[in-house]
C-alpha positions as CSV (number, residue, x, y, z in Angstrom):
1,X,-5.4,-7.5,5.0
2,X,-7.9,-4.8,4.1
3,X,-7.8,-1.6,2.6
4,X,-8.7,1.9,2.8
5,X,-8.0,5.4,1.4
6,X,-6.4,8.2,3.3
7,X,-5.9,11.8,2.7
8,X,-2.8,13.6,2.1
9,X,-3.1,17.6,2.1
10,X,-2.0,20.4,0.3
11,X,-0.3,23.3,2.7
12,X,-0.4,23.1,6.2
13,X,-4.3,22.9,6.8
14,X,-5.0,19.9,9.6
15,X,-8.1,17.7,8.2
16,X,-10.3,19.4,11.0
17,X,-10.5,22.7,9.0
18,X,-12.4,24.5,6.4
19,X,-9.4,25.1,4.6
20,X,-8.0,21.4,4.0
21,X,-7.9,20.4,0.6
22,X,-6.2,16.7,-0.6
23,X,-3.1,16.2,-2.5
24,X,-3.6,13.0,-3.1
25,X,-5.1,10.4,-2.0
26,X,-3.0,7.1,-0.7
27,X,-3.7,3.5,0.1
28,X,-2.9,2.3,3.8
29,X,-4.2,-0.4,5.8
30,X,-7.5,-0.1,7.7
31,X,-6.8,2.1,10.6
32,X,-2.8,2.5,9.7
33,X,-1.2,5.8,8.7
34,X,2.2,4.3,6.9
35,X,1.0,4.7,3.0
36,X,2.0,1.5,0.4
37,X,4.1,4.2,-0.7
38,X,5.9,4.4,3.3
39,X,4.4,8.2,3.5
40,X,3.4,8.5,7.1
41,X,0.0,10.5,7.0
42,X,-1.9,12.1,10.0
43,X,-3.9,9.6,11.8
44,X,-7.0,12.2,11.9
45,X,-6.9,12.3,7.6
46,X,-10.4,11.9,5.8
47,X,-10.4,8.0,4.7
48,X,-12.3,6.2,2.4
49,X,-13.1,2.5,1.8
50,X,-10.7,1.0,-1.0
51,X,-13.6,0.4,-3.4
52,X,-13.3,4.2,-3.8
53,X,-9.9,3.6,-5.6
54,X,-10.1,3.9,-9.8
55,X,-12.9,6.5,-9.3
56,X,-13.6,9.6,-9.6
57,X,-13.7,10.0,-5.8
58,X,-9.6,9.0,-5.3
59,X,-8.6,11.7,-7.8
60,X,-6.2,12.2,-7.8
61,X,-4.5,8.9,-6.6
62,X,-0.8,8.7,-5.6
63,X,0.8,6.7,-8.4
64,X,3.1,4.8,-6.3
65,X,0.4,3.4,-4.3
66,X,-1.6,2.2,-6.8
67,X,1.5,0.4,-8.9
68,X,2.1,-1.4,-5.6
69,X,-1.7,-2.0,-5.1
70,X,-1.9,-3.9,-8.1
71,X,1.0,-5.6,-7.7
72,X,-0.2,-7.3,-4.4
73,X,-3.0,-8.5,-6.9
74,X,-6.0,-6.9,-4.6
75,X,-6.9,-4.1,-6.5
């Protein structure tokens, strides 16, 4: 299976406006919106390819999905 970011955000701002800023970011499967974490994020949230995760570009990361990231031994 293969990986990407997606955005959660902070507030109620959709990812279409000015004003959306991330939470966190969280680690789905290409194209899916259920997190590793089972947070189900909006299907129009900013993504980025997993190679982005442990940088400075994923901060901040959600915890959960990166404990479970490793675990699956992909990370």
């Amino acid at each position: 299976m293969e990986y990407e970011l997606r955005a959660e955000y902070a507030g109620q701002a959709p990812p279409e406006s000015s004003e959306a800023r991330v939470a966190l970011w969280h680690m789905t499967g290409v194209g899916e919106t259920l997190t590793l974490c089972r947070r189900r994020l909006d299907p129009a949230a900013w993504t980025q390819p997993s190679s982005a995760w442990g940088t400075d570009a994923a901060d901040p990361f959600c915890p959960d999905c990166g404990v479970k990231y490793l675990r699956m031994n992909v990370g």
